[in-house]
One Martini backbone bead per residue (centre of mass of N, CA, C, O) as a GRO file, in nm:
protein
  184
    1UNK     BB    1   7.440  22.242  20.839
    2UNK     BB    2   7.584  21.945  20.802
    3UNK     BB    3   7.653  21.696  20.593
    4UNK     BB    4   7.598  21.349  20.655
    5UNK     BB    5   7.892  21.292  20.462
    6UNK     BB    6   8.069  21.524  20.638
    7UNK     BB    7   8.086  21.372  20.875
    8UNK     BB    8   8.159  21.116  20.835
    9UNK     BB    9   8.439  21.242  20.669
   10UNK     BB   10   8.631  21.342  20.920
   11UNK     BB   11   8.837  21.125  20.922
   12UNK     BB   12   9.100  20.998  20.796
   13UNK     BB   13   9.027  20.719  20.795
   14UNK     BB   14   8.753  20.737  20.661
   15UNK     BB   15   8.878  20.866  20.415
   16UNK     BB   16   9.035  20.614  20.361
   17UNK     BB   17   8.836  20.372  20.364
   18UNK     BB   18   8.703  20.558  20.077
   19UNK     BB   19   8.948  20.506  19.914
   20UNK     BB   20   8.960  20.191  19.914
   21UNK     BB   21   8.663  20.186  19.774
   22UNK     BB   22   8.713  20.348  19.522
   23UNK     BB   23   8.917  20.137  19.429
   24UNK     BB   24   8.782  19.875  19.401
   25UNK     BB   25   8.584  19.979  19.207
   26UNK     BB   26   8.752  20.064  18.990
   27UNK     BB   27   8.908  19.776  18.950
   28UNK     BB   28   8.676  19.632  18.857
   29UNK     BB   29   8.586  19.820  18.603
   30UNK     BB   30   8.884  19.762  18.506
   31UNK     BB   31   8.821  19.466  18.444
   32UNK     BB   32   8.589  19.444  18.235
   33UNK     BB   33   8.747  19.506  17.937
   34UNK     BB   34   8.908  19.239  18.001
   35UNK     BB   35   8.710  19.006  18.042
   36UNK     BB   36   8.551  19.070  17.790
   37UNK     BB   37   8.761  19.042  17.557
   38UNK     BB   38   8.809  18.719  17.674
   39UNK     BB   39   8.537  18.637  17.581
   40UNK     BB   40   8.547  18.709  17.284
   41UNK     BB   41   8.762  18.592  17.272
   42UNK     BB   42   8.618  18.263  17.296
   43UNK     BB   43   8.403  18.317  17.072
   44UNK     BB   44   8.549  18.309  16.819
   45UNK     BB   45   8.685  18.045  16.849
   46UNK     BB   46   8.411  17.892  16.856
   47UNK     BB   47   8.308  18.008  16.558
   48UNK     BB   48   8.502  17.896  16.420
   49UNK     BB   49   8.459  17.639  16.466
   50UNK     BB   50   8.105  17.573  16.519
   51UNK     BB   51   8.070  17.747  16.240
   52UNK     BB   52   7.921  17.863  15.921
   53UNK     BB   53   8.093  17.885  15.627
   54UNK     BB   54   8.123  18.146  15.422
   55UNK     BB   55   8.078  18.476  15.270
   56UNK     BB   56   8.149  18.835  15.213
   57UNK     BB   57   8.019  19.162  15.101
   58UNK     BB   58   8.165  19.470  15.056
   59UNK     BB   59   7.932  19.732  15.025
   60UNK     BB   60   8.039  19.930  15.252
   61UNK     BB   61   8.264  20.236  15.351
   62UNK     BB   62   8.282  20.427  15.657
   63UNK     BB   63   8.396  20.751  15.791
   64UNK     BB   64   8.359  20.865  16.138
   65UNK     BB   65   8.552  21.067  16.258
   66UNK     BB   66   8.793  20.831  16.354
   67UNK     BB   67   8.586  20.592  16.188
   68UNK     BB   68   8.534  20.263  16.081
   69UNK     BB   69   8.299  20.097  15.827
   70UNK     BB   70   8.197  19.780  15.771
   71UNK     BB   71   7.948  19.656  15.532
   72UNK     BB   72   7.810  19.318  15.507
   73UNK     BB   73   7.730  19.075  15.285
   74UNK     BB   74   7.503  18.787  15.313
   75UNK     BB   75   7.445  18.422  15.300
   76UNK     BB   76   7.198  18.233  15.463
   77UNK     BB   77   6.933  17.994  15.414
   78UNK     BB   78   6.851  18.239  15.177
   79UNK     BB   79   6.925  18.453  15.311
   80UNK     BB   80   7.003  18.835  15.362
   81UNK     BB   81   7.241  18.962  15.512
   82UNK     BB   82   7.356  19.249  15.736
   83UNK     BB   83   7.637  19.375  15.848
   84UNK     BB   84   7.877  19.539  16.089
   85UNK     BB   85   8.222  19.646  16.092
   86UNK     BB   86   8.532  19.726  16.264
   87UNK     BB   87   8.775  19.904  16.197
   88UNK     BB   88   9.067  19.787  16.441
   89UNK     BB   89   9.328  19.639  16.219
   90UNK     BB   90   9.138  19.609  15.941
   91UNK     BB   91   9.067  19.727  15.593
   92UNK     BB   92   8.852  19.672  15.375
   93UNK     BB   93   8.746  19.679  15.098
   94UNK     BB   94   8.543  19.787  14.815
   95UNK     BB   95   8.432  19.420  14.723
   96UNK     BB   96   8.535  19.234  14.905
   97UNK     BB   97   8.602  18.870  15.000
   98UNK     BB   98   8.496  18.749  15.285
   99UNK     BB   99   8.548  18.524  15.532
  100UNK     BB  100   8.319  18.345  15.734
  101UNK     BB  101   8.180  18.239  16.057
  102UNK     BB  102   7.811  18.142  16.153
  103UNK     BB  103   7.592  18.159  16.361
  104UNK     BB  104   7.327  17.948  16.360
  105UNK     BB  105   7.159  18.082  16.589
  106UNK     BB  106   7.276  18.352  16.478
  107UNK     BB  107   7.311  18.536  16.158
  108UNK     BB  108   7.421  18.813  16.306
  109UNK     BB  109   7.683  18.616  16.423
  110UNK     BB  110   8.032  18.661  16.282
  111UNK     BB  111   8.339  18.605  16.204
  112UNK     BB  112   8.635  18.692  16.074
  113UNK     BB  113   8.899  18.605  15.929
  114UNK     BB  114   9.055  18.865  16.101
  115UNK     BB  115   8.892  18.806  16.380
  116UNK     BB  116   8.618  18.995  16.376
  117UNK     BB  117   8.362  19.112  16.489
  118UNK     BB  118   8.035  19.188  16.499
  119UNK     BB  119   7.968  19.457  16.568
  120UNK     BB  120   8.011  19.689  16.859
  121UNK     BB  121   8.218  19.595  17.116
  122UNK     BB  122   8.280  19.722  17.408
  123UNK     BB  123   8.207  20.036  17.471
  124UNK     BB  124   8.058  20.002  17.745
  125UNK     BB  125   8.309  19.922  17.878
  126UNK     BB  126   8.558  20.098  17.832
  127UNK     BB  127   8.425  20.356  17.966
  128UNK     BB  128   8.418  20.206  18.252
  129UNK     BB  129   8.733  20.156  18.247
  130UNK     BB  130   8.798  20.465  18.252
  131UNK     BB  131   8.689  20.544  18.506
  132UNK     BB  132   8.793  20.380  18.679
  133UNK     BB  133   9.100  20.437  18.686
  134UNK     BB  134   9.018  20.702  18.783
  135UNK     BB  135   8.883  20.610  19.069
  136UNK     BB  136   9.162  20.456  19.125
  137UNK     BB  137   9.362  20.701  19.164
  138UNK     BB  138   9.184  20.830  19.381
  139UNK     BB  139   9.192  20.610  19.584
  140UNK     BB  140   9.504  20.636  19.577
  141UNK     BB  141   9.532  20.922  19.716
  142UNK     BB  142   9.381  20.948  19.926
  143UNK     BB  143   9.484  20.691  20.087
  144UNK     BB  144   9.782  20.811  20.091
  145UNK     BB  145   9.693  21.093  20.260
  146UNK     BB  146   9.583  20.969  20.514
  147UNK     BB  147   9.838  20.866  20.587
  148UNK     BB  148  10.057  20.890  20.899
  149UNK     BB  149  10.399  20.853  20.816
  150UNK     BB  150  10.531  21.056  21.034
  151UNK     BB  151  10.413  20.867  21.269
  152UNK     BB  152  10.517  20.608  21.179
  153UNK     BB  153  10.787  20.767  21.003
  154UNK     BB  154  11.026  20.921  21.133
  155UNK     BB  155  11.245  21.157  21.121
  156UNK     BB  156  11.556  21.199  21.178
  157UNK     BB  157  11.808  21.292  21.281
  158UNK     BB  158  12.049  21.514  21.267
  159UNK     BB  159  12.403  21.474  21.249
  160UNK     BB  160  12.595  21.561  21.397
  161UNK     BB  161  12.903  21.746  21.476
  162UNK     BB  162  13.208  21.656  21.564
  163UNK     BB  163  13.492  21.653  21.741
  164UNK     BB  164  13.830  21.746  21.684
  165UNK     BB  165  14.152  21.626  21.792
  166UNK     BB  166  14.369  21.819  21.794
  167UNK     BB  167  14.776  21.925  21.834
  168UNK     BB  168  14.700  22.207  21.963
  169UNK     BB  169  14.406  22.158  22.110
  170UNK     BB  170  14.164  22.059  22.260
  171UNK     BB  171  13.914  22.172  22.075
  172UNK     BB  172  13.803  22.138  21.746
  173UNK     BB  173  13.698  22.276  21.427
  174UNK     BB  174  13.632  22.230  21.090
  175UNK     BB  175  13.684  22.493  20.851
  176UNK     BB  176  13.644  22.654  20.593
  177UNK     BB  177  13.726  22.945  20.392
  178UNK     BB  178  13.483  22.980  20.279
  179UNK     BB  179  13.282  23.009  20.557
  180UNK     BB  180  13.441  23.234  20.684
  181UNK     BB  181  13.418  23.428  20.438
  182UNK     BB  182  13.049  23.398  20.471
  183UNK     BB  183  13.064  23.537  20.783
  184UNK     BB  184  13.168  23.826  20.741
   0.00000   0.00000   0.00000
């Protein structure tokens, strides 16, 4: 007994049909990480805008796997957080003074002078999108491997060879000698 999922998918249709239902999938998914980013730089925008600046010290800086964080201490309002932050363009040293601009709102979310948000963002989308991308590239290799290209868009006939009429008799084909000695 084949199972109902095998039945559904047995004609080419259902099968392009299911390959371009994965490839938006994919398309969407993949859409996710470029949406997030620019969610981001315009919350950048805005902390630098209407954030609260202060100064932040690096108090330590790790580094596991090909992956650095640098861990910032600052202060606001009396209290003293600490938050960490990737190094992902800029990697500042142990003890240096970065200015930052701290969201009223949450003392823990700040962007730096070079433009880094607190926090590490962005990572199960970035995933997401790596994913999406597998999707949709599956899903448009089903969908145009279903498409029947042969009976939509037949191969011509190769052109016939026609006779020349030579001066010296009815009809002739030329051929070099290299074929007729290839013949033999």
């Amino acid at each position: 007994m084949r199972s109902a999922l095998t039945r559904l998918l047995d004609t080419p249709v259902r099968q392009a049909v299911g390959g371009l239902l994965l490839a938006g999938v994919g398309g969407l998914l993949l859409w996710l990480p470029i949406h997030t980013q620019n969610a981001l730089d315009d919350w950048t925008a805005e902390l630098r805008a209407g954030g609260e600046p202060t100064r932040a010290i690096i108090y330590d800086r790790v580094t596991k796997r090909h992956n650095t964080t640098m861990y910032f201490r600052y202060e606001i309002g009396g209290r003293t957080y600490e938050q960490e932050v990737p190094c992902v363009e800029v990697c500042r040293s142990y003890g240096d003074e970065v200015p930052i601009w701290v969201n009223p709102a949450d003392p823990r979310d700040f962007v730096t002078d070079f433009g880094q948000l607190s926090g590490h963002r962005g990572r199960v989308q970035g995933v997401l999108g790596a994913g999406g991308f597998v999707m949709l590239l599956l899903g448009l290799l089903v969908t145009l491997s279903r498409i029947p290209f042969r009976r939509w868009l037949p191969r011509r006939a190769p052109r016939r060879r026609t006779a020349v009429r030579a001066p010296g008799g009815p009809r002739f084909t030329a051929r070099s000698k290299h074929k007729q000695r290839a013949r033999r």
